[in-house]
KOLVEX-521890 format. One record per residue (C-alpha): x, y, z. Coordinates in nm, 3 decimals. Layout:
BEGIN
REC:u:v:w
REC:X:Y:Z
...
END
This chain:
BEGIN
REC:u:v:w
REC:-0.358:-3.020:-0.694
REC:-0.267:-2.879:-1.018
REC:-0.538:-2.777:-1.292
REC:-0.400:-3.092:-1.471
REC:-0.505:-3.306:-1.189
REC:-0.855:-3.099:-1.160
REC:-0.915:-3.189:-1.481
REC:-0.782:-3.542:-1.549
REC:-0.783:-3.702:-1.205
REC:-1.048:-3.521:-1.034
REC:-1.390:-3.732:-1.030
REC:-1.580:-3.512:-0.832
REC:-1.770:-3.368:-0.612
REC:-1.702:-3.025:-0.819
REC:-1.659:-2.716:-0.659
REC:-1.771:-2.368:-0.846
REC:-1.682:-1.991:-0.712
REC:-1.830:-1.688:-0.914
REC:-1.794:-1.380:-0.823
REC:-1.961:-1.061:-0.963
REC:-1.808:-0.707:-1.017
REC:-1.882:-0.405:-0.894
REC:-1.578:-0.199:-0.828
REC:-1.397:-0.112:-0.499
REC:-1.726:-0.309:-0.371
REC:-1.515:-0.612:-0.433
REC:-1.414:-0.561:-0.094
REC:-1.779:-0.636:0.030
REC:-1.731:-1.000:-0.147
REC:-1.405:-1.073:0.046
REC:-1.531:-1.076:0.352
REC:-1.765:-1.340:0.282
REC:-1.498:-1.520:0.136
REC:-1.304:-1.465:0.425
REC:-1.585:-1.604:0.651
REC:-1.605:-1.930:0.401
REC:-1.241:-1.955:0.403
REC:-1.250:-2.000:0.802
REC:-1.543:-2.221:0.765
REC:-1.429:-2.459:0.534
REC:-1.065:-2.464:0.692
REC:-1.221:-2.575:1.016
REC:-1.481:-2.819:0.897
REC:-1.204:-3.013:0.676
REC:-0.952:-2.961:0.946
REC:-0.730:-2.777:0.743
REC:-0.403:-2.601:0.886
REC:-0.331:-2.226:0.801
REC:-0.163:-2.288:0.497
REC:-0.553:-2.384:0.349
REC:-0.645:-2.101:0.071
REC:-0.932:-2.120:-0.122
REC:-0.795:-2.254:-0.430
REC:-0.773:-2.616:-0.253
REC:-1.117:-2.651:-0.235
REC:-1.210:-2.485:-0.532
REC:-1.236:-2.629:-0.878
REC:-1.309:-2.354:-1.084
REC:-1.339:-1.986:-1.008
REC:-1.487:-1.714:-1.227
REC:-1.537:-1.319:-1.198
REC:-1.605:-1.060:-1.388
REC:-1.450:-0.670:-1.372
REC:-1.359:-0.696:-0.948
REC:-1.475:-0.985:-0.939
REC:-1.206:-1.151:-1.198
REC:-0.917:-0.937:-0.989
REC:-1.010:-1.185:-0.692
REC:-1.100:-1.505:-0.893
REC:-0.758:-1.452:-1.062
REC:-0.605:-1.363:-0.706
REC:-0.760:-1.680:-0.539
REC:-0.640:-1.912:-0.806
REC:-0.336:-1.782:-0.791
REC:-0.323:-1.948:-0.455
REC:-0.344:-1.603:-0.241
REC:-0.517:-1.615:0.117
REC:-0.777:-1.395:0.123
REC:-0.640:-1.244:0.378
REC:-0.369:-1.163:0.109
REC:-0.633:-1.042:-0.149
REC:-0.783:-0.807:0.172
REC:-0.443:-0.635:0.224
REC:-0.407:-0.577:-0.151
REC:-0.742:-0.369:-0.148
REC:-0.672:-0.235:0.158
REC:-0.363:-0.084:0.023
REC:-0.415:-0.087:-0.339
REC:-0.765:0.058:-0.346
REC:-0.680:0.432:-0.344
REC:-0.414:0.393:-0.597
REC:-0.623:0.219:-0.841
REC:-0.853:0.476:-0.882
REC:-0.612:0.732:-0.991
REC:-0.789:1.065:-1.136
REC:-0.668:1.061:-1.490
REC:-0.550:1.455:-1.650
REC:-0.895:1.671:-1.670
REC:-0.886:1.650:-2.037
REC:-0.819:1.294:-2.043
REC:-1.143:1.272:-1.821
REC:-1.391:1.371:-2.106
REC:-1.274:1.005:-2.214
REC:-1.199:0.823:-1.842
REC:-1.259:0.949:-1.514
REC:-0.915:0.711:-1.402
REC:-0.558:0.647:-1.506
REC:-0.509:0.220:-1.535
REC:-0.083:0.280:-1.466
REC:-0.115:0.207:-1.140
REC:-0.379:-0.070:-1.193
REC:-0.137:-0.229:-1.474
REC:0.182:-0.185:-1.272
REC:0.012:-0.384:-0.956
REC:-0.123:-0.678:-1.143
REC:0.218:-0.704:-1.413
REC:0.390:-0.704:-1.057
REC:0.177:-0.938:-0.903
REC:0.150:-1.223:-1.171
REC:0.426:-1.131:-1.400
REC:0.439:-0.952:-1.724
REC:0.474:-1.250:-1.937
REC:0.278:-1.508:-1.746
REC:-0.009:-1.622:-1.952
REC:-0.369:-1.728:-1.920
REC:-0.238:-2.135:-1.949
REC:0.047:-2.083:-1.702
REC:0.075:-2.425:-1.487
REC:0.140:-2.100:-1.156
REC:-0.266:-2.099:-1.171
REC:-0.386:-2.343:-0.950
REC:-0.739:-2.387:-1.025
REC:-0.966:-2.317:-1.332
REC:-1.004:-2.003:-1.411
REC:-1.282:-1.770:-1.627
REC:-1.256:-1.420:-1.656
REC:-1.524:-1.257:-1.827
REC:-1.457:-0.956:-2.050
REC:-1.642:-0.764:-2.353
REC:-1.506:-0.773:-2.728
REC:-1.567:-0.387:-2.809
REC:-1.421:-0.464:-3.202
REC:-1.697:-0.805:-3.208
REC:-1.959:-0.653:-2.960
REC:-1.975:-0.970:-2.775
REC:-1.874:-1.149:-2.399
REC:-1.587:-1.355:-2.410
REC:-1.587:-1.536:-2.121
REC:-1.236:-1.673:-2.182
REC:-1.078:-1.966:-1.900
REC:-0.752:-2.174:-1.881
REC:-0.902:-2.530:-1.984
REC:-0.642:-2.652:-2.197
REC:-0.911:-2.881:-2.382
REC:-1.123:-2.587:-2.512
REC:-1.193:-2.493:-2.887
REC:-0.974:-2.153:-2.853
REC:-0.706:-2.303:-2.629
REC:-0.588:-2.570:-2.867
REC:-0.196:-2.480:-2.845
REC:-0.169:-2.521:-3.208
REC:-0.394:-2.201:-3.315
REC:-0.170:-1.936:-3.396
REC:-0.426:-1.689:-3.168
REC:-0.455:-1.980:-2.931
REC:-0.609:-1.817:-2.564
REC:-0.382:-1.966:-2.328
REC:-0.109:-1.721:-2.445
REC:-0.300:-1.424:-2.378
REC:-0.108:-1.250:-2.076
REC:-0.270:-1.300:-1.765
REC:-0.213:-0.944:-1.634
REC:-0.369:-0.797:-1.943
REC:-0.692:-1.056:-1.922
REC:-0.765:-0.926:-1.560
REC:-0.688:-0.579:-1.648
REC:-0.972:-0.602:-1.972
REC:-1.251:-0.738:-1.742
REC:-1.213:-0.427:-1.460
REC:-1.201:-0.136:-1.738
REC:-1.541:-0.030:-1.653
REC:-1.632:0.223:-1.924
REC:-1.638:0.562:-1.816
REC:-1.400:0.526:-1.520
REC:-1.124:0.312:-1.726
REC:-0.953:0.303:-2.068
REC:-0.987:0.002:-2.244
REC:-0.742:-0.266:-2.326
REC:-0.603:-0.327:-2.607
REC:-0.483:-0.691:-2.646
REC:-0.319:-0.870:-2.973
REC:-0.425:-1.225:-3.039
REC:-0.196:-1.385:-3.287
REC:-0.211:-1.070:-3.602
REC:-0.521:-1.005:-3.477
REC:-0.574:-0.676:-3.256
REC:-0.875:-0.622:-2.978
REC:-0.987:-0.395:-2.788
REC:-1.133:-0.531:-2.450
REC:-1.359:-0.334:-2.210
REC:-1.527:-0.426:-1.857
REC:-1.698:-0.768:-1.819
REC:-1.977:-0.632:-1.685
REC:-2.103:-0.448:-1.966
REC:-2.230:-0.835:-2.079
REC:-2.492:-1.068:-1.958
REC:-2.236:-1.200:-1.703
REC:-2.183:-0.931:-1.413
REC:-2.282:-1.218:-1.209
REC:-2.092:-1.519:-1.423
REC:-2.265:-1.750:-1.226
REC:-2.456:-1.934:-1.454
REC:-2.226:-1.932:-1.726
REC:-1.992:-2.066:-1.517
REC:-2.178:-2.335:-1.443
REC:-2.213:-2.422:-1.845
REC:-1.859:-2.382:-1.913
REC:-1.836:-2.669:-1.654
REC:-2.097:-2.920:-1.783
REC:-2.190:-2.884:-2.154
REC:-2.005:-3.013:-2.456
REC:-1.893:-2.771:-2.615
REC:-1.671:-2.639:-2.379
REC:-1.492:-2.953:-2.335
REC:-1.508:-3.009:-1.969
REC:-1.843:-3.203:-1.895
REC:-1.857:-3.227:-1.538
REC:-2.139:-3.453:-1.450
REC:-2.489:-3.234:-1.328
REC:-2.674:-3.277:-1.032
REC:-2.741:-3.160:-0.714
REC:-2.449:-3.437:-0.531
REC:-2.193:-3.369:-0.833
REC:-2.213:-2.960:-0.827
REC:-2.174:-2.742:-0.575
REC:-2.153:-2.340:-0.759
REC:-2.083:-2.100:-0.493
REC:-2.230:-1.736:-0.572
REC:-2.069:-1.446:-0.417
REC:-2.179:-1.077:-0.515
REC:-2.089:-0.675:-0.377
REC:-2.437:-0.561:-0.302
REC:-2.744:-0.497:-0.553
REC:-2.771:-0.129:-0.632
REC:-3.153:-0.078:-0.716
REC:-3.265:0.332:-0.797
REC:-3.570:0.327:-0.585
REC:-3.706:0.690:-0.643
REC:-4.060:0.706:-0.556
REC:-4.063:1.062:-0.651
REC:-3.939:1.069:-1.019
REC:-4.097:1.188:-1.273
REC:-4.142:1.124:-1.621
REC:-4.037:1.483:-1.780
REC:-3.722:1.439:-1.575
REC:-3.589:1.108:-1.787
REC:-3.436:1.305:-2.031
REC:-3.113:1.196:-2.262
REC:-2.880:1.285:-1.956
REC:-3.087:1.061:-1.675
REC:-3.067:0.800:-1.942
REC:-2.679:0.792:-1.990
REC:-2.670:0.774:-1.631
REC:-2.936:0.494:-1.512
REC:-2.996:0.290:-1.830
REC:-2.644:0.068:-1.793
REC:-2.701:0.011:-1.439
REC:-3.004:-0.071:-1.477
REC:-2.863:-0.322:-1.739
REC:-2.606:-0.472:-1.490
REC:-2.872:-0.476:-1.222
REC:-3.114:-0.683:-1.435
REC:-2.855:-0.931:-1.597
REC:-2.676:-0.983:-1.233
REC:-3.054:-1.081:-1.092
REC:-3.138:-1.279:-1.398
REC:-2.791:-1.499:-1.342
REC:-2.885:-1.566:-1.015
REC:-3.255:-1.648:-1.112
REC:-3.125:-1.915:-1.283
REC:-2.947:-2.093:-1.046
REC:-3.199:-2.073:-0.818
REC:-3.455:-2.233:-1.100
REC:-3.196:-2.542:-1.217
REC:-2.999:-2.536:-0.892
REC:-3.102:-2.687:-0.561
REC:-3.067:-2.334:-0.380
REC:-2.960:-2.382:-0.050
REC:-2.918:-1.971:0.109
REC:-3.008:-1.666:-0.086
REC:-3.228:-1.330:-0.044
REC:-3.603:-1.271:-0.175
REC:-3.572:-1.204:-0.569
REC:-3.918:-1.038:-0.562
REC:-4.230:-1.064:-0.374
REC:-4.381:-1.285:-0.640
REC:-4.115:-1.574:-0.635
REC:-3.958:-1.528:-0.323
REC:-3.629:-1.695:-0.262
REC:-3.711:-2.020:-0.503
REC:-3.548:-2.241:-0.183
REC:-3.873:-2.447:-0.199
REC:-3.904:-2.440:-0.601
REC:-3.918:-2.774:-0.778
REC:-3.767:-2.627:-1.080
REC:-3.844:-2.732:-1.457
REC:-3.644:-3.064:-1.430
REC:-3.729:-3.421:-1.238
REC:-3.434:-3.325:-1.042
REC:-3.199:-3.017:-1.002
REC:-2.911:-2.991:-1.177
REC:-2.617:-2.843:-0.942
REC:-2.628:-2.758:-0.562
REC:-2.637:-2.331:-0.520
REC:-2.587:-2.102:-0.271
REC:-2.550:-1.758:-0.315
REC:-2.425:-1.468:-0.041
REC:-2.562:-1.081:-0.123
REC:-2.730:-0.771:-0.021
REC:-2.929:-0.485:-0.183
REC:-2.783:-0.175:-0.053
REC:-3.050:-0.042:0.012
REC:-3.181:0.141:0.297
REC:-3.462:-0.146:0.342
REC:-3.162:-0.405:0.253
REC:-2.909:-0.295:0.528
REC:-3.217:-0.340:0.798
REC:-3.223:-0.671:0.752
REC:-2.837:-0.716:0.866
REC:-2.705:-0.730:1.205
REC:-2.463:-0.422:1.338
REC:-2.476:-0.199:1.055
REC:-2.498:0.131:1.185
REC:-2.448:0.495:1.031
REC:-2.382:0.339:0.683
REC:-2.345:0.590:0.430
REC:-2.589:0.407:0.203
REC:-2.499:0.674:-0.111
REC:-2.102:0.668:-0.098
REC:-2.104:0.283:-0.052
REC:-2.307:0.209:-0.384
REC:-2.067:0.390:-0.607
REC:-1.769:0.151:-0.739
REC:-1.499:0.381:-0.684
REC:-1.572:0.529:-0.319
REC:-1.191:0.443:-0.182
REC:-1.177:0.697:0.076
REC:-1.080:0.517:0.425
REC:-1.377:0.567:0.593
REC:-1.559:0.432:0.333
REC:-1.387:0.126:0.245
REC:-1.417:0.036:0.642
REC:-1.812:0.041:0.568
REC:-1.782:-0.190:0.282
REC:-1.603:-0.409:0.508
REC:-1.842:-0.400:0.799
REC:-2.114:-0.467:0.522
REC:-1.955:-0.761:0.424
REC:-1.907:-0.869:0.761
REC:-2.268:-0.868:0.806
REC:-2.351:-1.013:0.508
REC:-2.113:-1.317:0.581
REC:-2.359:-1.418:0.835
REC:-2.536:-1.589:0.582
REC:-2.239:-1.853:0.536
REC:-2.290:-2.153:0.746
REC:-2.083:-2.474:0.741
REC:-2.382:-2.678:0.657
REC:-2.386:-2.543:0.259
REC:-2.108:-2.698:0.223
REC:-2.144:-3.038:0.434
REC:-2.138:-3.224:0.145
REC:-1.908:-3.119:-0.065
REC:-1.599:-3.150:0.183
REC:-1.408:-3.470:-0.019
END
């Protein structure tokens, strides 16, 4: 099914996939996707030709995250998407020249080279090769603001007769914007018509976790899909790469100085707008699997929300990696807690952890989410 016939002929259930960034974590999110990929093939019966992007509607990530949404509606296996980490990881984060580093800790020509090579260097954000919708989230640096851009030919920015009209954006470059996480990557600069941008990582935005927005740039008006609400016509899949709180019981006021700051503050940022996404799912979506948000509201499974009736079916698959957060998984042992938080720890050994993480965390997907929303 083309994105044509998603749009036009399609009458539903829907089916939503976000997926949150967080570096070479990415590799924690495709082993759950992995785990619903072998779910879903064997509940619908599927032979191994099934990918993701059959069941899927629309996909969305942000920085990592919109590497693998791009990859899965592409029509890769995940299994596909798994080698390409596997392989590509260490190459991706490519120390950049020492004095280049006082700008970006990483060269992107390896990054560029592997998705040009991968997609093709003039394939573009409305090319019929995409299989499902798509929404890549990435940060205007020039406007200050998200733009959470996506192939739907009937949106206000995709109107083929714009001279700056989206769809022509090149995919490659798209992808590339919403993984330059300041500080380790260079921007991307990106010309729109005679206009010129400069895009950085889609994190650094309210959408880290897109899930939420994803779910509006499904339903409401203005963005020219309107998908029908509720808890039988929705289901938005959630899928992050592990929570990264600073718990330090020991710190001390005099020691937040201007340097602490520069290093916590935009985590903390990301941290609190990834929870906040997910928050609201849980509030307007019936929320079928997800972890305690805090001891006060608990998981919100029970929660009768602020509407007669909920407005999209949610499920969402994470982990705080956290010493108190790995405990609660099954066969995690001699984790090394501090080199898998950091987005760019590609050693081996490392990655190997991320993937046993994810392995545990894929526990949490059971064929019974997704029970009804197999047509």
């Amino acid at each position: 099914m083309s994105v044509y016939d998603k749009i036009n002929k399609k009458t539903g259930p829907y089916k939503l996939l976000a997926l949150d960034g967080g570096g070479i974590r990415g590799l924690i999110s495709i082993e759950i996707l992995a785990e619903i990929e072998a779910s879903l093939k064997k509940s619908l019966g599927s032979d191994d030709s099934f990918v993701l992007a059959d069941y899927f509607d629309y996909i969305a990530g942000t920085s990592t995250g919109a590497i693998i949404a791009a990859f899965l509606a592409w029509g890769m296996s995940v299994q596909e998407i798994r080698d390409f980490y596997e392989k590509s990881g260490p190459a991706i984060f490519d120390k950049a020249f020492l004095l280049t580093r006082l700008k970006h800790v990483y060269e992107d020509k390896n990054l560029k080279n592997i998705l040009r090579n991968t997609f093709g260097k003039n394939t573009t954000l409305g090319s019929d090769k995409l299989k499902t919708l798509l929404m890549l989230v990435i940060r205007n640096a020039k406007t200050d603001s998200p733009w959470p851009v996506s192939n739907n030919p009937n949106a206000k920015f995709n109107d083929p007769n714009l001279p700056d009209c989206n769809l022509n954006l090149p995919l490659w470059k798209l992808v590339r914007a919403s993984a330059a996480a300041p500080v380790l990557f260079p921007p991307e600069k990106v010309k729109l018509g005679n206009r010129k941008f400069i895009f950085v990582d889609g994190g650094i935005s309210p959408y880290a976790n897109p899930a939420f927005q994803l779910f509006l740039m499904a339903t409401l008006k203005p963005y020219q899909l309107m998908w029908p609400s509720g808890e039988d016509n929705i289901l938005l899949v959630s899928v992050g790469t592990g929570l990264t709180p600073e718990i330090n019981p020991k710190l001390k006021a005099k020691n937040m100085g201007a340097v602490y700051n520069a290093q916590h503050v935009p985590m903390a940022l990301v941290l609190a707008t990834q929870t906040e996404q997910d928050l609201l799912c849980r509030i307007f979506g019936k929320c079928l699997s997800g972890n305690v948000i805090d001891e006060e509201l608990g998981d919100l499974s029970e929660a009768n929300g602020l509407l007669p009736s909920k407005l999209f079916t949610y499920v969402r698959y994470d982990a705080e990696l956290t010493s108190t957060g790995l405990d609660k998984l099954d066969g995690l042992d001699n984790i090394n807690l501090k080199q898998i938080r950091k987005l760019d720890s590609v050693k081996d050994k490392n990655m190997e952890q991320l993937q046993l993480v994810g392995k545990a965390i894929a526990k949490q997907v059971k064929s019974e989410h997704f029970a009804n929303f197999l047509q």
